[in-house]
C-alpha positions in Angstrom: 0.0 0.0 0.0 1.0 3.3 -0.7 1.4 6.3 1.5 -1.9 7.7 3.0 -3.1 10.1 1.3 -3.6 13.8 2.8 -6.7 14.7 3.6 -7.7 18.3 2.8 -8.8 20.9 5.0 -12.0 22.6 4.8 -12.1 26.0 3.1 -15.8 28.3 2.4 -15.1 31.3 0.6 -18.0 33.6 0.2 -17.3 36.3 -2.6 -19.6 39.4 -3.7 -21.5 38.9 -6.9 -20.7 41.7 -10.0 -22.5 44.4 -11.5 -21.0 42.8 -15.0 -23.4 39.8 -16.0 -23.2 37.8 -19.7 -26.7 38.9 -20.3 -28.9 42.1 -19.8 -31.2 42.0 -17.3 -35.0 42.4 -17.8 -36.3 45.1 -16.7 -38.6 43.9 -14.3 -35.2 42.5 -12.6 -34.2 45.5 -12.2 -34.3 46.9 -8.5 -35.0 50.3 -9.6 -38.3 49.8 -10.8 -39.4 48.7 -7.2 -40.5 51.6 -5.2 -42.9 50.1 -2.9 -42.9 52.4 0.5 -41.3 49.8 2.7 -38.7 48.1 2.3 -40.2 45.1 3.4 -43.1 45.7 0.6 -40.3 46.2 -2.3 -38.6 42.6 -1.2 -41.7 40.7 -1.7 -42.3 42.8 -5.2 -38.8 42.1 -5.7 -38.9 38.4 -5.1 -42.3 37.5 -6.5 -40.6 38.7 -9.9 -37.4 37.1 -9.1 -39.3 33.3 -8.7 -41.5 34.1 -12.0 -38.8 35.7 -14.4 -39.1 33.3 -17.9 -35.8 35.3 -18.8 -32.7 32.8 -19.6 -30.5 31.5 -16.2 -27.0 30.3 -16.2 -25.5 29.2 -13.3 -23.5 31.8 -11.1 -20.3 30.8 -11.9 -21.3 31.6 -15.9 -23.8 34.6 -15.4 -20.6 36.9 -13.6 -18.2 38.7 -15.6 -15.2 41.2 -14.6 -11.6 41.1 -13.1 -13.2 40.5 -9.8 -15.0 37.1 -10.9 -12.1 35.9 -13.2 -10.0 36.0 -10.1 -12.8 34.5 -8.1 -13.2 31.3 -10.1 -10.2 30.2 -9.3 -9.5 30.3 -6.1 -10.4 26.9 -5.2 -7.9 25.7 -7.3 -5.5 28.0 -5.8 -6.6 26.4 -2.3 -6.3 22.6 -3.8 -2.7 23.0 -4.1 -1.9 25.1 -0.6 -4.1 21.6 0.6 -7.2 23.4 1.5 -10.7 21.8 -0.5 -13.0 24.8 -0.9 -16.5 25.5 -2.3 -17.0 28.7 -3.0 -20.6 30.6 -2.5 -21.5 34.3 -3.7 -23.3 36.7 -2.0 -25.9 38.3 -3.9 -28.5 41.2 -3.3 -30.7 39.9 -5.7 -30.5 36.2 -4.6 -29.2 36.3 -1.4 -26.2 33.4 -0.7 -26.0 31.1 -3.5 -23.8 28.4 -4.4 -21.7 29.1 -8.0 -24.2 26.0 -9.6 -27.3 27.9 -9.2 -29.2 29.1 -12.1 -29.6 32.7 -11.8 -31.6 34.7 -14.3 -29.3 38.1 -15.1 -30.8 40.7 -12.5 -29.2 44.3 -11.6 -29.3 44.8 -7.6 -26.8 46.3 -5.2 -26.0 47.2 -1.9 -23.7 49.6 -3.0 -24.8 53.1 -2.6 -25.4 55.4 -5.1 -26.7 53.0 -7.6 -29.7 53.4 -9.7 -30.6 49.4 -8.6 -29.6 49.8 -4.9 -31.0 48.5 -2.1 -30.8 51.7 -0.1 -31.9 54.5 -1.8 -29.8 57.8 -1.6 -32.6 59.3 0.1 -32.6 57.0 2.8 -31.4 57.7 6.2 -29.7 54.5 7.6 -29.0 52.3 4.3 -26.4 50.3 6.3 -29.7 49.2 8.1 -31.5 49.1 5.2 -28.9 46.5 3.5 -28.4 44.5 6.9 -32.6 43.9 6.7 -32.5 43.0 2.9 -29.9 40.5 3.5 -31.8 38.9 6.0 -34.8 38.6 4.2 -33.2 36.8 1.4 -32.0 34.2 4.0 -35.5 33.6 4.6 -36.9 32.7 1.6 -35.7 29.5 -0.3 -33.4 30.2 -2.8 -32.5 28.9 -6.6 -31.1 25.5 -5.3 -33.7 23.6 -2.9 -32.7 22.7 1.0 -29.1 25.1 0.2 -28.0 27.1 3.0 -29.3 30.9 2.9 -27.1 32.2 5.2 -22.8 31.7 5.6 -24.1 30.8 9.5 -26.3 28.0 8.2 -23.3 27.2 5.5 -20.9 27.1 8.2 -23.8 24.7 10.4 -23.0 22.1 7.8 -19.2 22.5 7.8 -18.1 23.3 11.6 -14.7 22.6 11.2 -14.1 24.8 8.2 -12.3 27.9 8.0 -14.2 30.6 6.5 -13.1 33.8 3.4 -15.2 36.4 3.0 -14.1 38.4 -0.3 -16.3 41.4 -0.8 -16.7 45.8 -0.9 -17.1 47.5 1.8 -20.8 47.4 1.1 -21.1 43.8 0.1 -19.9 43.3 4.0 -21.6 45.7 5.8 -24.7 44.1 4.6 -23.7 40.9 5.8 -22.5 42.1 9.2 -24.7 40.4 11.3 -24.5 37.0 9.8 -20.8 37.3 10.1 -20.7 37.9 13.8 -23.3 34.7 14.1 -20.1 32.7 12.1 -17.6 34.4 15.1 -19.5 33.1 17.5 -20.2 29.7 16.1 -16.4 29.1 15.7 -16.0 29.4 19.2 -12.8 31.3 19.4 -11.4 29.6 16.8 -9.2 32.1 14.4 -10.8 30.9 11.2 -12.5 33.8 10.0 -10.9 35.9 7.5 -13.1 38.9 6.1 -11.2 40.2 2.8 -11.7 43.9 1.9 -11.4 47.8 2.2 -10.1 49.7 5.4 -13.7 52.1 5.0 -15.8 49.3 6.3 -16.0 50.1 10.1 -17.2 47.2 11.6 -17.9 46.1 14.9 -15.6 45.8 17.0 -15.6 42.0 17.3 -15.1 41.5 14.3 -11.5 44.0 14.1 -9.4 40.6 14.3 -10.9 39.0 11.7 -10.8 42.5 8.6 -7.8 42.1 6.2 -7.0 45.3 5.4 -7.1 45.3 1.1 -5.7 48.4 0.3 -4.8 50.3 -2.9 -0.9 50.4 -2.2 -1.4 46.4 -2.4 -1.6 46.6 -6.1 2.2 47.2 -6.4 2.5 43.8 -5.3 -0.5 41.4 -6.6 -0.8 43.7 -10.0 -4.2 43.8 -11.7 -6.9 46.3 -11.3 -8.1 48.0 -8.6 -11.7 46.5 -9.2 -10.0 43.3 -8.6 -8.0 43.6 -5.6 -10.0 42.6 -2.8 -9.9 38.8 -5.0 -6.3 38.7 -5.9 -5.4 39.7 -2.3 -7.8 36.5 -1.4 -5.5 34.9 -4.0 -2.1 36.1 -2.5 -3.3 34.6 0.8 -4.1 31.3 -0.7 -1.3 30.5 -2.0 0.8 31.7 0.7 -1.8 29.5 2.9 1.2 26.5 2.9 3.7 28.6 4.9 1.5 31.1 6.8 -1.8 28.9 7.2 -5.4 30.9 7.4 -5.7 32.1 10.8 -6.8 35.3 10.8 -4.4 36.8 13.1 -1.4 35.4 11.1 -2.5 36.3 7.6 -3.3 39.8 8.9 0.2 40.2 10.2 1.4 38.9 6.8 -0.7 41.4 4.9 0.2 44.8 6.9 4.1 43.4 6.7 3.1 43.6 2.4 1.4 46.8 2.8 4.3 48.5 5.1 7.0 47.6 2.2 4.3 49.0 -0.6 5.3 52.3 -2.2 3.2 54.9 -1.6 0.3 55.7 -4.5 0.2 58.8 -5.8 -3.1 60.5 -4.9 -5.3 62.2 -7.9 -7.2 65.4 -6.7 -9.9 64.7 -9.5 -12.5 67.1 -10.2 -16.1 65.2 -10.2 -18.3 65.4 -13.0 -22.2 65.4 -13.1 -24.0 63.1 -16.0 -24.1 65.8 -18.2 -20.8 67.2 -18.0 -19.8 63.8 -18.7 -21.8 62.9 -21.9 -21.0 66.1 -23.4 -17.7 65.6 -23.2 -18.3 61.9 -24.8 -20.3 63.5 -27.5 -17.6 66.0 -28.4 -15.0 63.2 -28.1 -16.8 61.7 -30.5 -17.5 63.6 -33.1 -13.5 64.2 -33.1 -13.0 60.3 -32.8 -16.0 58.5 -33.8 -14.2 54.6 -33.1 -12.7 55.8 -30.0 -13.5 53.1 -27.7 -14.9 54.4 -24.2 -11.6 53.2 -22.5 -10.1 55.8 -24.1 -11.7 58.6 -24.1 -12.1 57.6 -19.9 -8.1 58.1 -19.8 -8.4 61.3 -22.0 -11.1 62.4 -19.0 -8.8 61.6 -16.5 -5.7 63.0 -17.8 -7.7 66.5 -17.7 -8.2 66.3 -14.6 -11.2 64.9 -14.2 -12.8 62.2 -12.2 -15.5 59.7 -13.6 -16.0 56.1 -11.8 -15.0 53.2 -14.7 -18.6 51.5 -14.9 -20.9 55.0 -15.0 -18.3 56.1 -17.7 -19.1 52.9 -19.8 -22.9 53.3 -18.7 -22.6 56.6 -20.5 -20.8 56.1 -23.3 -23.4 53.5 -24.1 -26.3 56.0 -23.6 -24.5 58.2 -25.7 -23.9 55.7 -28.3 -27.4 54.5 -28.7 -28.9 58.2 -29.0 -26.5 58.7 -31.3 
């Protein structure tokens, strides 16, 4: 007989869906047509169309597009060789926590603020509260995959010995606060929750031990875009896993050592732009440079010393396009 075989350690990794999806959403999955007066009113408007879409679904894994995702899908593999077996399960405010197999029909929803398909409306007072509430009622309603967990708590009920990798905005984990101190306490003091992502998320303080700190200066070391950092620092700690393991307190010792021998980024003092500051200066572009594609024109924008966010720019450019 040969030698026994290694058996792998557990490994959940939980990332934040994208905006990016392989096909359009419809609008009636669209979160900004639902402006019900309660919140609680626009979830069950939002989830009644949800369960009777006929639109086409692909499964998660398929649907998500972008840097961030890319990076995503392979982080399991990453894990099989440090000798970790993951699964990994996104976190969704249109579906709520999903495994990468479910079929998901394309939808636009967001807990990031600012959005036109938000969850908190700019006008609202508390949207942190707002997005806590809407994450919790998506773990109460069944999901796209019968008897699958709803919530990383009741994911982590079925895997107790697993460590657990939260990958996600600022937003994406605010929103999931509360079920991440529920997986604190569950583990019992063990240091197996890591929670990957931006130094603006101000949790509570329990949960201080357990933040990564993903900062821009990182990007000097684990390359790539900025849209994609929070996943390739994820990556970085994989793969790194075999001689630093995945205790929290460890890796986060690790990172700050990575972020203390990162050069300094230069800051851009960027004038903001409304939406029609920005298309008229797409339309002009364009009658200069009708082929010009919008990643272009978007570093033309910025090199004047203006500020535009990448995905509004594109969002734009389209409009501007199409009325072309």
């Amino acid at each position: 007989m040969g030698p026994a075989r290694a058996v792998k350690k557990p490994l959940l990794i939980i990332a934040s869906c994208t905006d990016r999806k392989r096909l359009p959403a419809p609008m009636a999955l669209r979160l900004r047509r639902y402006r019900e007066a309660t919140l609680a009113a626009r979830f069950e408007s939002w989830w009644e169309a949800v369960c009777e879409s006929r639109s086409a679904a692909l499964p998660a894994q398929t649907l998500y597009l972008g840097d961030h995702w890319a990076v995503v899908r392979d982080l399991p593999a990453v894990a099989e060789i440090a000798g970790w077996k993951a699964q990994i399960w996104v976190a969704s405010a249109g579906y709520g926590l999903v495994p990468t197999a479910a079929p998901l029909h394309p939808y636009a929803a967001t807990f990031s603020r600012g959005h036109r398909d938000a969850v908190a409306r700019a006008t609202t007072p508390n949207g942190r509260a707002d997005a806590r509430t809407w994450w919790s009622l998506l773990g109460s309603v069944g999901g796209p995959v019968k008897r699958a967990p709803r919530r990383v708590s009741d994911l982590l009920n079925e895997n107790p010995r697993a460590h657990v990798l939260l990958v996600g905005s600022e937003a994406y984990i605010r929103a999931l606060e509360e079920d991440i101190r529920e997986v604190l306490h569950q583990l019992r003091g063990r240091d197996a929750l890591m929670v990957v992502t931006g130094v603006g998320v101000n949790l509570s303080p329990e949960l201080k031990e357990a933040c990564i700190p993903s900062v821009a200066e990182l990007a000097h070391h684990l390359g790539g875009s900025l849209v994609a950092l929070h996943a390739r620092l994820a990556r970085r700690i994989l793969q790194d896993a075999p001689r630093t393991g995945l205790e929290a307190s460890e890796v986060g010792k690790a990172v700050r050592r990575l972020i203390q021998q990162s050069p300094r980024r230069a800051l851009f003092n960027r004038e903001k732009m409304t939406d029609r500051e920005v298309t008229n200066f797409i339309g002009r572009s364009l009658k200069q440079d009708a082929m010009a594609p919008h990643t272009v024109l978007l570093r033309r924008l910025r090199d004047s010393g203006n500020a535009c966010e990448q995905k509004r720019f594109r969002d734009l450019f389209g409009q501007v396009r199409r009325n072309a």
